[in-house]
KOLLUM-705641 format. One record per residue (C-alpha): x, y, z; residue number from 1; residue in one letter. Coordinates in steps of 0.2 Angstrom, whole numbers, plus 2048, in hexadecimal, padded with zeros to 3 digits. Example, Ala and Ser with C-alpha at 12.3 -4.5 7.8 and 13.67 -1.06 7.14 Angstrom:
2
r X:83E, Y:7EA, Z:827, k:1, r:A
r X:844, Y:7FB, Z:824, k:2, r:S
***
This chain:
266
r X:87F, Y:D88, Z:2CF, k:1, r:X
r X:891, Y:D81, Z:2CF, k:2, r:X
r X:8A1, Y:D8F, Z:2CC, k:3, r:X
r X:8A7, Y:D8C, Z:2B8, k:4, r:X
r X:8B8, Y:D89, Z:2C2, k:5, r:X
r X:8B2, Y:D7B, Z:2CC, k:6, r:X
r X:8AB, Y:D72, Z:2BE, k:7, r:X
r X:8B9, Y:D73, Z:2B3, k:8, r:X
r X:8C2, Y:D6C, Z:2C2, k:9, r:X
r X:8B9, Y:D5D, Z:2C5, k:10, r:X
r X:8BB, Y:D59, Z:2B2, k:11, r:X
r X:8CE, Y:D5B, Z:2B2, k:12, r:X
r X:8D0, Y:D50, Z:2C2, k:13, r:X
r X:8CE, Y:D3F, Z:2BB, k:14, r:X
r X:8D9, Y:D45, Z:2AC, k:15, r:X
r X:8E9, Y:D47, Z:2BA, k:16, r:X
r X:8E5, Y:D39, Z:2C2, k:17, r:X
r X:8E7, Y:D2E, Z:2B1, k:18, r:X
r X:8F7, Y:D39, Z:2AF, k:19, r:X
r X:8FD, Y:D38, Z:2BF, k:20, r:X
r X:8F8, Y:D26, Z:2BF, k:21, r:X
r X:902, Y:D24, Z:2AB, k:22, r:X
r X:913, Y:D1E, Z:2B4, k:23, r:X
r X:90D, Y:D10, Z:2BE, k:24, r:X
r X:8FF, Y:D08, Z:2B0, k:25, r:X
r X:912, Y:D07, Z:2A5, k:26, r:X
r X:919, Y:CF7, Z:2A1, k:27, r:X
r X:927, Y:CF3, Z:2AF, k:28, r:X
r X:938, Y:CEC, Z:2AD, k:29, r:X
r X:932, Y:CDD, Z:2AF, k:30, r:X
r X:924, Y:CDC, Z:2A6, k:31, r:X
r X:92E, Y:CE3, Z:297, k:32, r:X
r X:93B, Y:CD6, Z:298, k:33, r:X
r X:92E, Y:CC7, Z:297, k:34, r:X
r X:927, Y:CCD, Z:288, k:35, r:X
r X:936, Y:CD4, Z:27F, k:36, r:X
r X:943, Y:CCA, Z:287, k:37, r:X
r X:93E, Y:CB8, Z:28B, k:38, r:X
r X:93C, Y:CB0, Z:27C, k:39, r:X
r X:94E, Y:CAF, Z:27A, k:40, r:X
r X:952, Y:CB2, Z:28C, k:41, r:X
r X:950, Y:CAB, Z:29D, k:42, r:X
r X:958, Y:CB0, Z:2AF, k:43, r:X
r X:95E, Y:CA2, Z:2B9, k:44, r:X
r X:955, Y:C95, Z:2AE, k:45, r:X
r X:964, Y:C92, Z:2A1, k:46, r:X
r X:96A, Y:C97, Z:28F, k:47, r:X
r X:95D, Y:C99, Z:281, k:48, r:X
r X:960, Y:C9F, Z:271, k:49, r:X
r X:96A, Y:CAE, Z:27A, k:50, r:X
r X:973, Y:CAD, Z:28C, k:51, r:X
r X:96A, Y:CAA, Z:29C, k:52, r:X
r X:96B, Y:CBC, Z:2A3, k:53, r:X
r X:96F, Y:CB9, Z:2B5, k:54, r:X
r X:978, Y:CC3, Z:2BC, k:55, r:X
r X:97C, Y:CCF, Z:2AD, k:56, r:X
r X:979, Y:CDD, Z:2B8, k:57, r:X
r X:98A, Y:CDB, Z:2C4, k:58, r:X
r X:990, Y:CD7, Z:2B2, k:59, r:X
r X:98B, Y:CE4, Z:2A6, k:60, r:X
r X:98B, Y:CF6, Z:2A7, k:61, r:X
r X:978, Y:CFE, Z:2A8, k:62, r:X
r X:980, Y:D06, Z:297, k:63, r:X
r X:985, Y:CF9, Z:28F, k:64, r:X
r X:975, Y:CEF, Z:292, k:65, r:X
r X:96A, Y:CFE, Z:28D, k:66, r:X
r X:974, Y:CFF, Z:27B, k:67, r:X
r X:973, Y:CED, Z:27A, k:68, r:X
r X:960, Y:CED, Z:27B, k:69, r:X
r X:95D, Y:CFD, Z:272, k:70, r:X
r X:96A, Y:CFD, Z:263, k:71, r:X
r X:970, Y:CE6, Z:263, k:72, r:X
r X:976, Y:CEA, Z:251, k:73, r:X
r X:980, Y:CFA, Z:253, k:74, r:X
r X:988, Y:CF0, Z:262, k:75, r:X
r X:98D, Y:CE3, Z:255, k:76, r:X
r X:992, Y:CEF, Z:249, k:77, r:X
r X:9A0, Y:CF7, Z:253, k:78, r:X
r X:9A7, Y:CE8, Z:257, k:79, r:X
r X:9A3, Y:CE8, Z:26A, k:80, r:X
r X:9B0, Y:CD9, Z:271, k:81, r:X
r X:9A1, Y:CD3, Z:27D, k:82, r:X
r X:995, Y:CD3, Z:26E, k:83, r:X
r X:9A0, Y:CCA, Z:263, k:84, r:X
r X:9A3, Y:CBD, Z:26F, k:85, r:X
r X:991, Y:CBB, Z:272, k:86, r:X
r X:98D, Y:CB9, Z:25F, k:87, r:X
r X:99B, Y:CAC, Z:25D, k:88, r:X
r X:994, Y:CA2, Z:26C, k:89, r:X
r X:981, Y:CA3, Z:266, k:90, r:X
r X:981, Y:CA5, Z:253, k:91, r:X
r X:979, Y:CB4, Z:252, k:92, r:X
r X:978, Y:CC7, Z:258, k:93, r:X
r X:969, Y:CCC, Z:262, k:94, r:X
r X:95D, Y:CD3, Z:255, k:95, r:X
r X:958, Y:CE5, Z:257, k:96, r:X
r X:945, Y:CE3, Z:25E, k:97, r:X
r X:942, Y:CF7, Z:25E, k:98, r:X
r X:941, Y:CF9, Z:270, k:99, r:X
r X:941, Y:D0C, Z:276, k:100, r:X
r X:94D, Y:D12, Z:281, k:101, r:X
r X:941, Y:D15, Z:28E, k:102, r:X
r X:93A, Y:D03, Z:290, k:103, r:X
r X:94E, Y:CFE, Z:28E, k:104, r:X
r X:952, Y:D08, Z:29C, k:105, r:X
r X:945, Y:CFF, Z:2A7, k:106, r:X
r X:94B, Y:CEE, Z:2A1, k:107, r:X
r X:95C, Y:CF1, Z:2A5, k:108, r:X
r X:959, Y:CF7, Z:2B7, k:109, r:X
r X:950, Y:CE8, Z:2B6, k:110, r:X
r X:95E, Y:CDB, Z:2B5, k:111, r:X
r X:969, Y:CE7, Z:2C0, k:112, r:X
r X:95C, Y:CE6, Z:2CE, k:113, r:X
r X:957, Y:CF7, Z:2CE, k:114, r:X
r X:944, Y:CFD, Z:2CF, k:115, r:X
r X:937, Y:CFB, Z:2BF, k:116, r:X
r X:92D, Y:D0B, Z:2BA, k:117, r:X
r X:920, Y:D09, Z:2CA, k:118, r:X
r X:92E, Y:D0A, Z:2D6, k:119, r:X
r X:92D, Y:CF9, Z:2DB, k:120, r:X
r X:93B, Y:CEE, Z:2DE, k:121, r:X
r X:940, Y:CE3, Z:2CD, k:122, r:X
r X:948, Y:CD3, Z:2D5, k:123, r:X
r X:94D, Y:CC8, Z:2C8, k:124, r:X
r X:940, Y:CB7, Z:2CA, k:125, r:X
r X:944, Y:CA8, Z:2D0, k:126, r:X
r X:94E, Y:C9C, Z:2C6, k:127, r:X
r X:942, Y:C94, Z:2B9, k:128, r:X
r X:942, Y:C81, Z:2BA, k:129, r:X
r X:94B, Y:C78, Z:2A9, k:130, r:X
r X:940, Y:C76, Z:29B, k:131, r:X
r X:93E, Y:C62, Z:297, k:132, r:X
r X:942, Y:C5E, Z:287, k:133, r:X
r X:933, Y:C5B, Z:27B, k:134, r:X
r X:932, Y:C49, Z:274, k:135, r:X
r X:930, Y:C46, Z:263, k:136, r:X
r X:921, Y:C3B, Z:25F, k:137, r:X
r X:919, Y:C35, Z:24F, k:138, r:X
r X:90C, Y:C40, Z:255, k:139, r:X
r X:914, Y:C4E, Z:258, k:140, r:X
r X:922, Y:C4E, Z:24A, k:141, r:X
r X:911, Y:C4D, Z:23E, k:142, r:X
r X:90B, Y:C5A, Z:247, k:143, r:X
r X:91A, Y:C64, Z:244, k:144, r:X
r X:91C, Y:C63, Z:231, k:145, r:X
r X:90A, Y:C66, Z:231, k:146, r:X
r X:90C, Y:C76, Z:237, k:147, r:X
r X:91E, Y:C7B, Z:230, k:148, r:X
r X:918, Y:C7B, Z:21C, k:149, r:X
r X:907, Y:C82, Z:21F, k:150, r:X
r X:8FE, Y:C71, Z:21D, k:151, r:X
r X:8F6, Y:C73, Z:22D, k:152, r:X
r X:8F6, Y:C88, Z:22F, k:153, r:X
r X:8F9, Y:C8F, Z:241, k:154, r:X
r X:8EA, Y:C91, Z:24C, k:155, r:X
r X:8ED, Y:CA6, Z:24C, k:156, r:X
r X:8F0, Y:CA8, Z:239, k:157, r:X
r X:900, Y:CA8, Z:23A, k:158, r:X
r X:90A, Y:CA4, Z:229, k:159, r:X
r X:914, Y:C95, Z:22B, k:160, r:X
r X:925, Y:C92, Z:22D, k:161, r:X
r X:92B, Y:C8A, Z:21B, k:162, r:X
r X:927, Y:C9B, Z:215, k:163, r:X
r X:938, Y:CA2, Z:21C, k:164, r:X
r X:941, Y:C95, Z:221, k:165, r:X
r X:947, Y:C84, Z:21D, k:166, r:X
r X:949, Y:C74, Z:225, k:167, r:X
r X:953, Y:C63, Z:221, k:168, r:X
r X:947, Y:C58, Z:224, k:169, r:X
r X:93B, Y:C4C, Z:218, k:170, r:X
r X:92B, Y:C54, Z:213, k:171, r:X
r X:932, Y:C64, Z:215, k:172, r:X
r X:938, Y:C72, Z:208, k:173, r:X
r X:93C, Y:C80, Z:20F, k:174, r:X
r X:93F, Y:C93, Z:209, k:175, r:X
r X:94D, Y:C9C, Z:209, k:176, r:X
r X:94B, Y:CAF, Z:211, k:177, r:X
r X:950, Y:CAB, Z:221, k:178, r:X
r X:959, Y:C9D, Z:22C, k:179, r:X
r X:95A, Y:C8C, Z:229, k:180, r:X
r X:953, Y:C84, Z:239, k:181, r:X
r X:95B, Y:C72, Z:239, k:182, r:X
r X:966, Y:C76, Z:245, k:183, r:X
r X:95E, Y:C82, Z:251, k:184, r:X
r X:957, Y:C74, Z:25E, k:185, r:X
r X:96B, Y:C70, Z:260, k:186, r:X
r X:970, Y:C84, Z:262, k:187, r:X
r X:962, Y:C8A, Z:26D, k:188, r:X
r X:95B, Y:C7C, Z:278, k:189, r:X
r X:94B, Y:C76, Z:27E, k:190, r:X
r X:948, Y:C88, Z:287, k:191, r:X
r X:94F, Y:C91, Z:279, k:192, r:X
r X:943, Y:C8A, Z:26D, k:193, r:X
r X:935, Y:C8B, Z:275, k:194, r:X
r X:937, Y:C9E, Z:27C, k:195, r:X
r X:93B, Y:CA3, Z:269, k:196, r:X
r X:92A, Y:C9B, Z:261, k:197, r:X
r X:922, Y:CA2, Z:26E, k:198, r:X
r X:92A, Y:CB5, Z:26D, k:199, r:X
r X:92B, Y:CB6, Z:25B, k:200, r:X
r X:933, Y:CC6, Z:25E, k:201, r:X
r X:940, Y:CC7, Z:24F, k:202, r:X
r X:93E, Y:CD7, Z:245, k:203, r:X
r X:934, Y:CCC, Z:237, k:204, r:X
r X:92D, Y:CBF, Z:240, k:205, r:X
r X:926, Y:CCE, Z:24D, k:206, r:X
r X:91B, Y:CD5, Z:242, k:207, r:X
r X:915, Y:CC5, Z:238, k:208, r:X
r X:912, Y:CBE, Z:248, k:209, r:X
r X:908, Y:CCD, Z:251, k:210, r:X
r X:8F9, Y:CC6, Z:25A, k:211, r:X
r X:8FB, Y:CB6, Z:252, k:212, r:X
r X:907, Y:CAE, Z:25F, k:213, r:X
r X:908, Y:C9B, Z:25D, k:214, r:X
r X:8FF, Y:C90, Z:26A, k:215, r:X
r X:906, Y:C84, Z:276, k:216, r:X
r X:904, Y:C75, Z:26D, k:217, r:X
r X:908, Y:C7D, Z:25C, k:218, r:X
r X:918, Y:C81, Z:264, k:219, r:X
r X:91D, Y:C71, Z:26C, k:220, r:X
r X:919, Y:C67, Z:25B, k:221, r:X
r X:923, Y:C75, Z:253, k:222, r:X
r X:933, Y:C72, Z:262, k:223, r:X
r X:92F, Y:C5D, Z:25E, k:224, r:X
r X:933, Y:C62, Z:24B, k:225, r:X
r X:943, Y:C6C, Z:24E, k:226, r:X
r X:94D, Y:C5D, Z:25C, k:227, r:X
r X:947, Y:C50, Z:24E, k:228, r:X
r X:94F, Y:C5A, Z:242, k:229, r:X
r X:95E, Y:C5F, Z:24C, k:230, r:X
r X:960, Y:C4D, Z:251, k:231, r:X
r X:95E, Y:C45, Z:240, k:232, r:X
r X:96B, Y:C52, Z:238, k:233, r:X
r X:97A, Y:C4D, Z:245, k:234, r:X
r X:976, Y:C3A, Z:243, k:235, r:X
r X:975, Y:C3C, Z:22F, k:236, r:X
r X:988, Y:C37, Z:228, k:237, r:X
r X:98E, Y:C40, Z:21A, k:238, r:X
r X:98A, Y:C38, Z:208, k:239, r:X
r X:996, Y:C37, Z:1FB, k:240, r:X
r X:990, Y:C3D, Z:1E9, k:241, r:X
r X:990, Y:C2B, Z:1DF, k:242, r:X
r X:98D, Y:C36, Z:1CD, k:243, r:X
r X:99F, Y:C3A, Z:1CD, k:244, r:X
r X:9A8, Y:C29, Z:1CE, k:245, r:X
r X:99A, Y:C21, Z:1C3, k:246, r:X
r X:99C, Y:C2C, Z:1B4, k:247, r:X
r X:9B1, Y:C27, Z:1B7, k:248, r:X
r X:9AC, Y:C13, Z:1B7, k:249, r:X
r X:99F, Y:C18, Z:1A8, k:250, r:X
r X:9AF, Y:C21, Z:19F, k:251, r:X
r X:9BB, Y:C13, Z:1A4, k:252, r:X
r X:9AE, Y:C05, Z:19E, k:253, r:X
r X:9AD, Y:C12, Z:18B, k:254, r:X
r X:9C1, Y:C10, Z:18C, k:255, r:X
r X:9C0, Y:BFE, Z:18C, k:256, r:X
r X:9B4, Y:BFA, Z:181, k:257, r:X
r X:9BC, Y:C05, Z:173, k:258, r:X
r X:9CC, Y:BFA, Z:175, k:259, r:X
r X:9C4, Y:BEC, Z:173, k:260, r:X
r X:9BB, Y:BF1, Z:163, k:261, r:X
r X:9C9, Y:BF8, Z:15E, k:262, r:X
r X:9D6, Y:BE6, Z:15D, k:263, r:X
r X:9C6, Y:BDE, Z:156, k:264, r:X
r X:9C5, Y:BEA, Z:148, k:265, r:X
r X:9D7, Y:BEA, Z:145, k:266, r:X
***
C-alpha cells in the first residue's frame, strides 16, 4: 500500500508541470503582433493603413511603444508630437484594441529585437513581398456590392458593411455611424485594405466580427469594391447645382412677361 504522501505527489506532479509549462504555451511577441498588429501593420512589406514598423525599435523607446500599444488614445490625448504627426499623415489615431500590458510588453521586445515569452529570439521576418493590386472586374465589383449592403450575407454571419458605413458608389446607401469608405482604397493601399478586412480589429468591428472573420474571396471582392470606388471618386468632376440659375432665368422670363402685359394693357 502506497504512502498518503506519495500519492498526493504523484497527483500534484502533472499539475506543476502545466504550471511550469504556462510560460512557454503563452502567445509570443510575435505571435501577438500577427494577430493584434497586422491588420494595419506590416515590417519590411510597406505602409498599410498605419506605418510599416521597420525599424521602430532603433526609433522608438521600449516606453514609448508599450503606451502606444496599450493606451493609443491617451497618447493622442496629450498631444504626443510623434503621435500627432502620425495622425496627420494617416488620417487617423491608432484605435485602442485593449491589449494588456503584458502581451504589449512582449510585442514591443518584439519590434526592438529582444526575446518573446519562450525565450527565443524575435527576429523581425523577412520583408513581405508587395501585395498586387486587386483588379476590379464586373464580376468581382458585383460581388462586392453584393456583400457590402447585405444582398449577399457574409459566409460567417457577419453583418454587412452598409450597416455602418457608407459608400459613394451606385447601388449603394450607406449608413452613417462610422467612416465613409469611398476613399479608403486611396489612403490605405492594396496591403492596407486587405490586412484591415482581414483583422477586423477596431474596438466595434472586433467584437461584431468575433469568429466571423471574412473569407479570402469575400475580402478581395470587398478590396475590388473599395479601388473601384476610390478610382471612380478622383475621376468624378465637380457638378454645379443647375436649380439655382434656372429659377433666376425662370424669374427673369416672369419679369419679362409682366412688361410685356403691362404696355399691352396700358
Amino acid at each position: 500500500m502506497s504512502h498518503p504522501f506519495t500519492t498526493r505527489r504523484w497527483l500534484l506532479a502533472p499539475l506543476l508541470l502545466l504550471l511550469a509549462a504556462g510560460p512557454a504555451l503563452a502567445d509570443s511577441g510575435k505571435e501577438l503582433f500577427e494577430k493584434q498588429c497586422s491588420g494595419c501593420h506590416t515590417i519590411g512589406g510597406g505602409d498599410g493603413a498605419g506605418p510599416d514598423l521597420k525599424g521602430v525599435g532603433s526609433r522608438r523607446s521600449a516606453d514609448w511603444l508599450l503606451r502606444l500599444i496599450v493606451e493609443p488614445d491617451k497618447l493622442a490625448a496629450d498631444k504626443d508630437p510623434v503621435q500627432v504627426e502620425l495622425v496627420k499623415k494617416y488620417g487617423s489615431e491608432m484605435p485602442n484594441l485593449g491589449v494588456s500590458r503584458e502581451d504589449a510588453q512582449k510585442i514591443a521586445s518584439f519590434l526592438q529585437g529582444g526575446t518573446d515569452a519562450a525565450g527565443a529570439s524575435a527576429a523581425a521576418p523577412a520583408a513581405a513581398e508587395p501585395a498586387k493590386e486587386t483588379v476590379p472586374t464586373k464580376e468581382l465589383l458585383a460581388a462586392g456590392t453584393a456583400l457590402f449592403t447585405g444582398k449577399t450575407p457574409l459566409s460567417k454571419g457577419g453583418p454587412p458593411c452598409v450597416a455602418c458605413h457608407a459608400l459613394r458608389y451606385p447601388g449603394i446607401n450607406g449608413g452613417a455611424l462610422a467612416k465613409d469608405l469611398t476613399g479608403i482604397y486611396g489612403k490605405m493601399g492594396e496591403p492596407g485594405v486587405r490586412g484591415a478586412l482581414k483583422a477586423l480589429s477596431f474596438p466595434i468591428m472586433k467584437k461584431a466580427y468575433a469568429d466571423r472573420p471574412l473569407s479570402e474571396d469575400e475580402t478581395t471582392a470587398l478590396t475590388a469594391l473599395f479601388r473601384d470606388a476610390n478610382d471612380a471618386s478622383k475621376r468624378q468632376e465637380p457638378v454645379s447645382d443647375p436649380y439655382p440659375a434656372a429659377g433666376l432665368g425662370f424669374f427673369a422670363l416672369c419679369i419679362v412677361a409682366a412688361i410685356i402685359y403691362k404696355r399691352r394693357i396700358s
